[in-house]
TORKE-847052 format. One line per 10 residues: for each residue x, y, z of N, C-alpha, C. Coordinates in Angstrom, 1 decimal. Layout:
N
X Y Z X Y Z X Y Z; ... $
end
This chain:
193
-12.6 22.9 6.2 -11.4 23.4 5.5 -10.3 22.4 5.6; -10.3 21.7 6.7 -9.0 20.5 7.1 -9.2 19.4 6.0; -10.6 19.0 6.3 -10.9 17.9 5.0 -10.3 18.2 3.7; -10.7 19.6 2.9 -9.8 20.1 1.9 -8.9 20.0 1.6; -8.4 20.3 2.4 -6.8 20.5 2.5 -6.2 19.0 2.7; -6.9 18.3 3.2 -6.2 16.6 3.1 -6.5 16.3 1.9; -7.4 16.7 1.3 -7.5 15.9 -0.1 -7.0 16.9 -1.1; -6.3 18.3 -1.0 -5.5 18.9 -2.1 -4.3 18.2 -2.3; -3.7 17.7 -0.6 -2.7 17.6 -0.7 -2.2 15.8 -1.5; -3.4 15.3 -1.4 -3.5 14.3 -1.8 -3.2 13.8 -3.3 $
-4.3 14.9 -3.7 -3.9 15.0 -5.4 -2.4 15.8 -5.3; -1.9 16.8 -5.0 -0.5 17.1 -4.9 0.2 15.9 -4.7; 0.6 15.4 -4.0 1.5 14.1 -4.3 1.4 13.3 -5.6; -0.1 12.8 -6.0 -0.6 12.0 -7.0 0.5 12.8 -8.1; -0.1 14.0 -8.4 0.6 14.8 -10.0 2.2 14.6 -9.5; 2.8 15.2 -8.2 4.1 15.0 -8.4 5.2 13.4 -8.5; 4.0 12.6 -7.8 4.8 11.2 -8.3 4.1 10.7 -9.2; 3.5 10.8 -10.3 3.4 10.7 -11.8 4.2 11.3 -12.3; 4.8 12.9 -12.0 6.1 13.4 -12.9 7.2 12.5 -13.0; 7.5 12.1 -11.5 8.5 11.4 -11.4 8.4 10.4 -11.7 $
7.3 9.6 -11.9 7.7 8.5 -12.4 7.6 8.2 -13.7; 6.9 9.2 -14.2 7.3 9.9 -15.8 8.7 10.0 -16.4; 9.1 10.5 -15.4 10.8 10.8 -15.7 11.8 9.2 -15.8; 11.6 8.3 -15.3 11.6 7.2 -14.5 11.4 6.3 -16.0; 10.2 6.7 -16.1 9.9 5.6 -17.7 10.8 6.2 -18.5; 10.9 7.4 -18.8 11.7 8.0 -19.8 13.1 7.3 -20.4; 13.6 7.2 -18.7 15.2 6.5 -18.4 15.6 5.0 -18.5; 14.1 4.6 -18.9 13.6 3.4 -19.1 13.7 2.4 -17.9; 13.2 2.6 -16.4 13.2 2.6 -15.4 11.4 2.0 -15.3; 11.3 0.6 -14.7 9.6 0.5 -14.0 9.9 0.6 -12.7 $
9.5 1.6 -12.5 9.2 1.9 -10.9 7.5 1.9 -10.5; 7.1 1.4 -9.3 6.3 1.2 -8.6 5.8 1.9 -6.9; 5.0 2.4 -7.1 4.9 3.6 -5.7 3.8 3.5 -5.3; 4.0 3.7 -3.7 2.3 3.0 -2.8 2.2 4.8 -2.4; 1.2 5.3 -2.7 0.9 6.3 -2.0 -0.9 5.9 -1.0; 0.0 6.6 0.3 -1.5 6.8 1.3 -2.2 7.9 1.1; -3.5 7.5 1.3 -4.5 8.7 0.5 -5.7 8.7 2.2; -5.9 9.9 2.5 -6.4 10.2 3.2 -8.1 9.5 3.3; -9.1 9.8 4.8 -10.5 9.5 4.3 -11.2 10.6 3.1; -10.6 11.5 3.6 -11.2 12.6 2.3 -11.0 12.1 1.0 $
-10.1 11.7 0.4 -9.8 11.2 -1.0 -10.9 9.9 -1.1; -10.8 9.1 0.2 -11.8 8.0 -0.4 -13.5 8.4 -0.2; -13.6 9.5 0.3 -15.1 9.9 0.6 -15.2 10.9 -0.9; -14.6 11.6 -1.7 -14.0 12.5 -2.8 -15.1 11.9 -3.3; -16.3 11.9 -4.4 -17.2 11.4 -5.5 -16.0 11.5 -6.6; -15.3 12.7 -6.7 -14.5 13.1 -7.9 -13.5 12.8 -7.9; -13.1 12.0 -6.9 -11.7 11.3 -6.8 -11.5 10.6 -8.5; -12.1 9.7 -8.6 -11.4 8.8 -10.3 -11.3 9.7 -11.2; -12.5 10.6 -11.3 -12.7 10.8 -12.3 -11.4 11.8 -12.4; -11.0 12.6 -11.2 -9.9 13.8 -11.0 -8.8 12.9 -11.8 $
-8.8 11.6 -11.0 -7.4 10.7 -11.3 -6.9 10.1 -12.6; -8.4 9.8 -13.1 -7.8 9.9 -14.7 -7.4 10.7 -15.6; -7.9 11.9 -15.2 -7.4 12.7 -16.0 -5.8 12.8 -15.9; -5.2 13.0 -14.3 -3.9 12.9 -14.3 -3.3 12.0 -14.6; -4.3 10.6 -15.3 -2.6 9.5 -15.6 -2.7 9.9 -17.0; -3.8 10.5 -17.7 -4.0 10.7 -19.4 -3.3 12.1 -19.7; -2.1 12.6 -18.7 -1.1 13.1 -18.9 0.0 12.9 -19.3; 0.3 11.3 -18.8 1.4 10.9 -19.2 1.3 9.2 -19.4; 2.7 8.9 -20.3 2.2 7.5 -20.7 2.2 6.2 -19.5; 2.5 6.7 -18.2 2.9 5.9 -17.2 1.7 5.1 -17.1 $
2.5 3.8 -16.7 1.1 2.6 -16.5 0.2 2.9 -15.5; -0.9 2.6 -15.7 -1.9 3.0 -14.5 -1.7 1.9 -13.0; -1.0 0.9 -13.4 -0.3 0.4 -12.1 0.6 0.7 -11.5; 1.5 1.4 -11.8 2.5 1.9 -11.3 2.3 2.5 -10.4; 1.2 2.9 -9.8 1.1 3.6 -8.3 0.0 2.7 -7.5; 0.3 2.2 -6.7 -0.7 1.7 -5.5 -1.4 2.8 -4.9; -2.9 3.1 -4.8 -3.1 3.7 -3.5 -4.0 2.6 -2.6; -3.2 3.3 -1.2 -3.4 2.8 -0.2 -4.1 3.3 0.9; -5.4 2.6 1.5 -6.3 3.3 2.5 -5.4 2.7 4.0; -6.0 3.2 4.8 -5.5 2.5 6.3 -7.2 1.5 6.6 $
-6.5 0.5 7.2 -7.6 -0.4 7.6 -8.7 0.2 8.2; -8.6 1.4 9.4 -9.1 2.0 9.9 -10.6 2.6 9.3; -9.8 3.5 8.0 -10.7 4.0 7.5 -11.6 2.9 6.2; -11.2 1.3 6.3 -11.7 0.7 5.0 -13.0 -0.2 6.5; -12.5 -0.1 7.5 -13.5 -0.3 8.3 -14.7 0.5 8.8; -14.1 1.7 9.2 -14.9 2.6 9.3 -16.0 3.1 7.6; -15.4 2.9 6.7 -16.1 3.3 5.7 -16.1 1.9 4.5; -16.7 1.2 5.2 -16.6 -0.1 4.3 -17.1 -0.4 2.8; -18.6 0.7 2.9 -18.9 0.6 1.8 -18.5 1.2 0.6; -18.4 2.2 1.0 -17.2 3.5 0.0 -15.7 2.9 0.0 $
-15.2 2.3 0.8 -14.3 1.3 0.0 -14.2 0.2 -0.7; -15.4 -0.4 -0.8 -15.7 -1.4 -1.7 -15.7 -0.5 -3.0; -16.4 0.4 -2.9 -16.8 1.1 -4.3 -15.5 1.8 -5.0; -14.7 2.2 -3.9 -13.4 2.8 -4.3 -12.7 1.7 -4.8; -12.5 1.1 -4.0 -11.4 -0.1 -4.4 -11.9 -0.8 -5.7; -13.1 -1.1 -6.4 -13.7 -1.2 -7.7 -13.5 -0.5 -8.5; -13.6 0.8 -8.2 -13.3 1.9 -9.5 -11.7 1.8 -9.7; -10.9 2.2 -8.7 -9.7 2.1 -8.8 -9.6 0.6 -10.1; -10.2 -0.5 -9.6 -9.6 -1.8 -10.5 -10.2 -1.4 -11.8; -11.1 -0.8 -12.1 -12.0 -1.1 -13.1 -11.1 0.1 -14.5 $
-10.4 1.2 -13.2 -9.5 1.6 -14.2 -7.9 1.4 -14.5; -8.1 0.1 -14.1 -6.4 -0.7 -13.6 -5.5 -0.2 -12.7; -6.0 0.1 -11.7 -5.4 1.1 -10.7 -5.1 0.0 -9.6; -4.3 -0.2 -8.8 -4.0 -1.1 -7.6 -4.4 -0.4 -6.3; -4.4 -1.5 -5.6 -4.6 -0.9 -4.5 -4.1 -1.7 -3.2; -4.5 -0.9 -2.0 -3.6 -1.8 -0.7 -4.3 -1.2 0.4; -4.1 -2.2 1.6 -4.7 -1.9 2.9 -3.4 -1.6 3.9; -3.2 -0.5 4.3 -2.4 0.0 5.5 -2.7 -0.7 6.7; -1.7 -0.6 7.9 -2.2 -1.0 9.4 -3.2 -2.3 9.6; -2.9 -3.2 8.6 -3.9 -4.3 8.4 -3.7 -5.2 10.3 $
-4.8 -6.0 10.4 -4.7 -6.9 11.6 -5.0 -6.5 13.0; -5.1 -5.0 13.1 -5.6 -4.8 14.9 -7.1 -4.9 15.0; -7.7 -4.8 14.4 -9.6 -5.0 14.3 -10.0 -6.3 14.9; -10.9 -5.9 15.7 -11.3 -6.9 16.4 -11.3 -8.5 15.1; -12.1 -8.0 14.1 -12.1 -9.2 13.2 -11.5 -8.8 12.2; -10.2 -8.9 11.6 -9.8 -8.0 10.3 -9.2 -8.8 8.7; -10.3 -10.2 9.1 -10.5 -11.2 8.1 -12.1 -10.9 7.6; -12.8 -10.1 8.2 -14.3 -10.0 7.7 -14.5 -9.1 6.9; -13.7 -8.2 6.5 -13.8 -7.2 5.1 -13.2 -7.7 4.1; -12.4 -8.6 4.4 -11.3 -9.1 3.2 -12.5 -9.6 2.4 $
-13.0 -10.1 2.9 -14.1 -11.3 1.9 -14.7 -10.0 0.8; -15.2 -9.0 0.9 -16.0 -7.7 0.6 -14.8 -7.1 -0.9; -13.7 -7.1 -0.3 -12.7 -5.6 -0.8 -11.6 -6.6 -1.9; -11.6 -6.3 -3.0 -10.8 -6.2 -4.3 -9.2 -5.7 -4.1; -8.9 -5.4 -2.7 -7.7 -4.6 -2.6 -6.5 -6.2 -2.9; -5.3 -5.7 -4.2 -4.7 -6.7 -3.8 -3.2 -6.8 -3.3; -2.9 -5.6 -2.2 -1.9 -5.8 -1.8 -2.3 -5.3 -0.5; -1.9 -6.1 1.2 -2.3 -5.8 2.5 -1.0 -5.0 3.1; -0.6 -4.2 3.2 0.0 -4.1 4.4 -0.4 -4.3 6.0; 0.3 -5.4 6.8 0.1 -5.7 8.1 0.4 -4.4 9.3 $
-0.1 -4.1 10.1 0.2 -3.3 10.8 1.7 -3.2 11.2; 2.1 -2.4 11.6 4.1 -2.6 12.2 4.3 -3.0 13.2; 3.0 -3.3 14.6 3.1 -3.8 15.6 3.9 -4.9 15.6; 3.1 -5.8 14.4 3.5 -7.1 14.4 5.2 -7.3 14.2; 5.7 -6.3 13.2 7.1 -6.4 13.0 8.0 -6.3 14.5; 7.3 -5.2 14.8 8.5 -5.1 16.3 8.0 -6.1 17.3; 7.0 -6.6 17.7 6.8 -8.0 18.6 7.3 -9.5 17.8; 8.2 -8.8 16.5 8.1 -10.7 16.0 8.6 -11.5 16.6; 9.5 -11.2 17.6 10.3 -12.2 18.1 9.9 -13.0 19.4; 8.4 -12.1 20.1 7.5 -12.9 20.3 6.5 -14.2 19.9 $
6.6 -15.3 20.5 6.2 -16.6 19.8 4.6 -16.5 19.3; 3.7 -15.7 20.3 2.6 -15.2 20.0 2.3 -14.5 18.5; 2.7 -13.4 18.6 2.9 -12.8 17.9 2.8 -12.8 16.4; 4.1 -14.0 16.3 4.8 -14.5 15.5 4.0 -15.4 14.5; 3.2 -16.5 15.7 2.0 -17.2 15.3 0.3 -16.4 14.4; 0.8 -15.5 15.5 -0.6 -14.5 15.4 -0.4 -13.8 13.5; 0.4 -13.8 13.4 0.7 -12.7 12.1 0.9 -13.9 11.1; 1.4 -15.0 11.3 1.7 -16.1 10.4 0.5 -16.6 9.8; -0.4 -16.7 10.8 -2.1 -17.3 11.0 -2.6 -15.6 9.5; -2.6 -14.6 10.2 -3.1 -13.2 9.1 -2.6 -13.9 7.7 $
-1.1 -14.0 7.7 -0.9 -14.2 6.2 -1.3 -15.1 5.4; -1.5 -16.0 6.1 -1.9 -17.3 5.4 -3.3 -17.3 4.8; -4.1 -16.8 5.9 -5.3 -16.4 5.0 -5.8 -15.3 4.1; -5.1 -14.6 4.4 -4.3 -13.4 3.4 -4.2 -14.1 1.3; -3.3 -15.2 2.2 -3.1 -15.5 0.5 -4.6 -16.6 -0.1; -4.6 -17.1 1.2 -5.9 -17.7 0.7 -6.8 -17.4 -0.2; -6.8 -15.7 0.2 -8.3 -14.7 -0.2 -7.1 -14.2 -1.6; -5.9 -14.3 -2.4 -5.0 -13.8 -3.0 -4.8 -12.9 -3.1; -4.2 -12.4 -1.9 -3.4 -11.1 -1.2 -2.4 -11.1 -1.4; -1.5 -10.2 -1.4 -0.3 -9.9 -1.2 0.3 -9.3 0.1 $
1.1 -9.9 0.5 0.9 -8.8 1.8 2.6 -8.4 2.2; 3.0 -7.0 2.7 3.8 -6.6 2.6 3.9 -6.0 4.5; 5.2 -6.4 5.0 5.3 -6.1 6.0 6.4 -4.8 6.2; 6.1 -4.1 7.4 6.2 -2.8 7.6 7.6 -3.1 8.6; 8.0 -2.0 8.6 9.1 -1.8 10.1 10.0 -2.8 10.0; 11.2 -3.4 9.0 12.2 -4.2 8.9 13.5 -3.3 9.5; 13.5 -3.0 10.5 15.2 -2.1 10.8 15.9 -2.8 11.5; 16.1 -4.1 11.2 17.5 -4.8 12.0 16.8 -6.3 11.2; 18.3 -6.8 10.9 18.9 -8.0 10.2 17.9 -9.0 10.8; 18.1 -9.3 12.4 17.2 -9.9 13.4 15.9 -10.8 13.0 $
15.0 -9.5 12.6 13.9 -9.9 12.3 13.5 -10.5 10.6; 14.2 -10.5 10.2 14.5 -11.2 8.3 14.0 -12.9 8.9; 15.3 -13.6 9.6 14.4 -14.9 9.7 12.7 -15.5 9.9; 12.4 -14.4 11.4 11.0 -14.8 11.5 10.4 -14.4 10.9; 10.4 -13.3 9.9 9.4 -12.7 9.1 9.6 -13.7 7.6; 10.8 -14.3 7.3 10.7 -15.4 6.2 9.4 -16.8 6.5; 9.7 -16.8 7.6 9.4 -18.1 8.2 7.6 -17.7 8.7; 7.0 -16.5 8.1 5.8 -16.1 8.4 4.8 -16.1 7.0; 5.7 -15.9 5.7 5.3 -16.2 4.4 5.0 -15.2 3.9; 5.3 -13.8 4.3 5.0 -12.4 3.8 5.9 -12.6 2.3 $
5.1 -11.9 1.5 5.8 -12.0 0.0 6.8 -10.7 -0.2; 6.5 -9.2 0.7 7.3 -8.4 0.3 7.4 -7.8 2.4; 8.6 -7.0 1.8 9.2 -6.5 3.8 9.6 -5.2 3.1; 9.4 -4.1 4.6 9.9 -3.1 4.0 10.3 -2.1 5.1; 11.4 -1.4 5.0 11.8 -0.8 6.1 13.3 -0.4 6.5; 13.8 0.6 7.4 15.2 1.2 7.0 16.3 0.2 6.9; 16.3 -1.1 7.4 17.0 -2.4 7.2 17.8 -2.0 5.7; 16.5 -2.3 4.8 16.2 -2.3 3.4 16.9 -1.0 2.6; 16.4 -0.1 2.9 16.9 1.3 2.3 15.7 2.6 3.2; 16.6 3.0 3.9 16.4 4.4 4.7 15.5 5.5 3.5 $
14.6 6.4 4.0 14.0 7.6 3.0 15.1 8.1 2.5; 14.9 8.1 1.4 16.0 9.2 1.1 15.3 10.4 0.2; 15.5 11.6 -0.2 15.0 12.7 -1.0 14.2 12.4 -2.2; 15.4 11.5 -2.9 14.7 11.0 -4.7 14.7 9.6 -4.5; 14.2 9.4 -5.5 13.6 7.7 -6.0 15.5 7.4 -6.7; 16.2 7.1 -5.7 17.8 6.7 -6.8 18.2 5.9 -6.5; 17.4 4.8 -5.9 18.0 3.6 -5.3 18.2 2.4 -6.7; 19.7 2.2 -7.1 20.2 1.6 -8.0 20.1 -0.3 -7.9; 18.8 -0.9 -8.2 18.7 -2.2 -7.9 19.8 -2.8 -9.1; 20.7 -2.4 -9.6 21.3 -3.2 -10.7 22.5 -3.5 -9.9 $
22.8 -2.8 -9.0 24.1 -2.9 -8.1 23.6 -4.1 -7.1; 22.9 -5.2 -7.0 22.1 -6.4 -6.1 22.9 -7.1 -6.8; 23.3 -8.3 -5.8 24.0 -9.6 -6.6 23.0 -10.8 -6.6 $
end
């Protein structure tokens, strides 16, 4: 019943941020949204086929939403994420890896998986200012882009850490620094100088 219920809830988010980002195109607005999707959704057979139906509801680009597995479960289930992460591309769907880098080896699925945006674990964010660390995560990205990844770092909540995470080669950062949760999607990028 728990399995269920992670994967109702799963498609529940999917329909309600397609509304919204329905609404979003309307206003003439491209917005872009990473949703985490449970192991149930990637173990689902009827996962795509559920999913297309919900984007052939509305005109929203089928990129416009990333989904995102956790490394955890693309390790644990390597081969059902290859196959996921194909279907997803095959219907122009994106995709991303959560909690990337704690695996013993967490450069040996990359070679396997079509995903093309990583998220790094947030460990790394809050030890950056450790020299280790710092190296350690710099060394992930690089080969990251090697394999042409994108990789997006987690946990930015103080100014501080902006230098060493520039100076590590991450393409995108993300975190209350940047803009705290808020209720709705109204964060006005035209107001940026």
């Amino acid at each position: 019943a728990q399995a269920n219920t992670a994967s109702i809830i799963d498609r529940w988010v999917i329909i309600q941020t397609i509304k919204t980002l329905n609404e979003h195109l309307k206003k003439g607005h491209v917005t872009r949204v990473i949703i985490n999707l449970t192991t149930q959704s990637l173990l689902d057979k009827t996962f795509i086929a559920w999913l297309l139906v919900a984007f052939n509801t509305t005109p929203i680009p089928k990129n416009s939403i990333i989904f995102q597995l956790s490394e955890n479960d693309v390790t644990t289930y390597l081969k059902q994420a290859k196959e996921f992460f194909e279907a997803l591309k095959q219907i122009k769907c994106q995709s991303s890896i959560s909690r990337f880098g704690c695996s013993v080896n967490p450069m040996e699925n990359m070679k396997h998986l079509s995903s093309k945006y990583i998220k790094v674990d947030g460990s790394f964010t809050l030890e950056i200012e450790n020299k280790e660390t710092r190296e350690k995560l710099t060394n992930i990205i690089k080969e990251l882009h090697i394999l042409g990844k994108q990789t997006i770092i987690p946990f930015v909540e103080k100014a501080s850490v902006l230098s060493p995470l520039w100076q590590t080669g991450a393409y995108y950062i993300q975190g209350h620094f940047l803009q705290p949760p808020a209720p709705a999607m109204s964060y006005d990028f035209s107001k940026e100088e």
